[in-house]
C-alpha positions in Angstrom: -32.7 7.1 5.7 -31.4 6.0 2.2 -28.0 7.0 0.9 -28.0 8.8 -1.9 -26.0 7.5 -4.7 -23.6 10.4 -6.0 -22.9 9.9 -9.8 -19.2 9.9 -10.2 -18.2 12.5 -13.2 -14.3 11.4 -13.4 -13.6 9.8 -16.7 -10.6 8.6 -15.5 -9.2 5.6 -13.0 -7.7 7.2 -9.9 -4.8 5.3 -8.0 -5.3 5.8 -4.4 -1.2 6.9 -4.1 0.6 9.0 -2.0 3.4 10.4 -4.0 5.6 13.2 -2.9 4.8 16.3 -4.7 5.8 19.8 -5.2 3.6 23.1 -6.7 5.8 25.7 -8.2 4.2 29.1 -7.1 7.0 31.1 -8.2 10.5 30.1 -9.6 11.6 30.6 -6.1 9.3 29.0 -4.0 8.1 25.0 -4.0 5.3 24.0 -1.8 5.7 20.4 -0.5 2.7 18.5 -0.3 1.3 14.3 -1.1 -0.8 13.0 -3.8 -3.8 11.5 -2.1 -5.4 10.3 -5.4 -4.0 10.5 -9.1 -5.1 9.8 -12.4 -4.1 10.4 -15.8 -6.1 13.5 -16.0 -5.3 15.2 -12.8 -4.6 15.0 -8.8 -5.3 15.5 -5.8 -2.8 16.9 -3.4 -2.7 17.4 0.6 -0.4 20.4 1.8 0.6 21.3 5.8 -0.2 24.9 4.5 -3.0 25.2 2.2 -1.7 27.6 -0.7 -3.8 30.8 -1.1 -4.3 30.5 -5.2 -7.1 31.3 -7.2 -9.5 28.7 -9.0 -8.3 28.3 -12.9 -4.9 29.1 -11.8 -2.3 27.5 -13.9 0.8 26.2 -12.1 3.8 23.3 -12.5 3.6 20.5 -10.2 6.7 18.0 -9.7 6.2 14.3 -8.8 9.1 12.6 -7.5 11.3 15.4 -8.2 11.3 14.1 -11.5 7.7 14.5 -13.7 6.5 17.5 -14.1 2.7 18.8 -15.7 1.7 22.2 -16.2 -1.6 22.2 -14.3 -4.9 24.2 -13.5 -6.4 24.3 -10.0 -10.0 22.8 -10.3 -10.9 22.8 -6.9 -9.7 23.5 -3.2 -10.7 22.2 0.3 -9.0 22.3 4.3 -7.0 19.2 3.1 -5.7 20.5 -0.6 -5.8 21.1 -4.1 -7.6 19.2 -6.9 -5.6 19.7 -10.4 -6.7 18.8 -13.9 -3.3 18.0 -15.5 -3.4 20.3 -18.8 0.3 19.5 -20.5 3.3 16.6 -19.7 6.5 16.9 -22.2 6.5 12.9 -23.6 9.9 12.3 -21.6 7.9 12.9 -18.3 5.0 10.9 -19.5 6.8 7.5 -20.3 8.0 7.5 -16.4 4.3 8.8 -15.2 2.9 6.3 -16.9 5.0 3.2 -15.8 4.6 4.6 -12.4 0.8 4.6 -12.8 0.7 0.6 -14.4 3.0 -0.3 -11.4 0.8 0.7 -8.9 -2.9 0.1 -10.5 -4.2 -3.0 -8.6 -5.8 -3.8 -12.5 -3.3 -2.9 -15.1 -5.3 -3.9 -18.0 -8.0 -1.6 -17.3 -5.2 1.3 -16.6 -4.1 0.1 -20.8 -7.6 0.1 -22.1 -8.4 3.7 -20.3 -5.3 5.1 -22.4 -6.5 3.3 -25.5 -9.9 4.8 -25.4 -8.3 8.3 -25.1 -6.1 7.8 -27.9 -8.8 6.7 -29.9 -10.9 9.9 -29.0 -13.5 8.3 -26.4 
């Protein structure tokens, strides 16, 4: 039987990292949960307890305790949430963005990713 080739819709590079994360439900209550994959459009994050949150959802999620995106919930499976990252203040973007060149196994392509989005691409 053939495997079907899947044709990958993602514009953007994703880092195969597992960053500690929290997703602000409330202003009380943080969910703890790990980044399996992150790009510079979104993330996916693994939780213990899979939030109960509806589709479109917009949310905050903290990286590190320290970077934090307003987000919207794109998809959900057993394992977690997929985010689309929607809004970064540019004092939380400088550190994302060394974190992300620091970890990219190429970080030339990483440079010419952010170029083309700059330019509109």
């Amino acid at each position: 039987m053939a495997k079907r080739k899947i044709k990958e819709r993602r514009k953007n590079i994703r880092l195969a990292l597992s960053i500690k994360a929290h997703l602000q439900l409330t202003d009380e209550i943080l969910l703890p949960g790990r980044t399996a994959n992150i790009s510079f459009s979104g993330a996916f994050v693994e939780f213990d307890q899979i939030p109960v949150i509806n589709m479109g959802s917009y949310f905050k999620l903290i990286l590190l305790k320290r970077v934090e995106f307003t987000c919207k919930a794109i998809h959900i499976n057993r394992r977690g949430v997929g985010f689309q990252f929607d809004f970064i203040l540019i004092k939380y973007y400088e550190h994302f963005k060394k974190m992300m060149l620091h970890n990219a196994p190429d970080p030339e392509r990483l440079i010419k990713e952010l170029g083309r989005h700059a330019n509109g691409h």
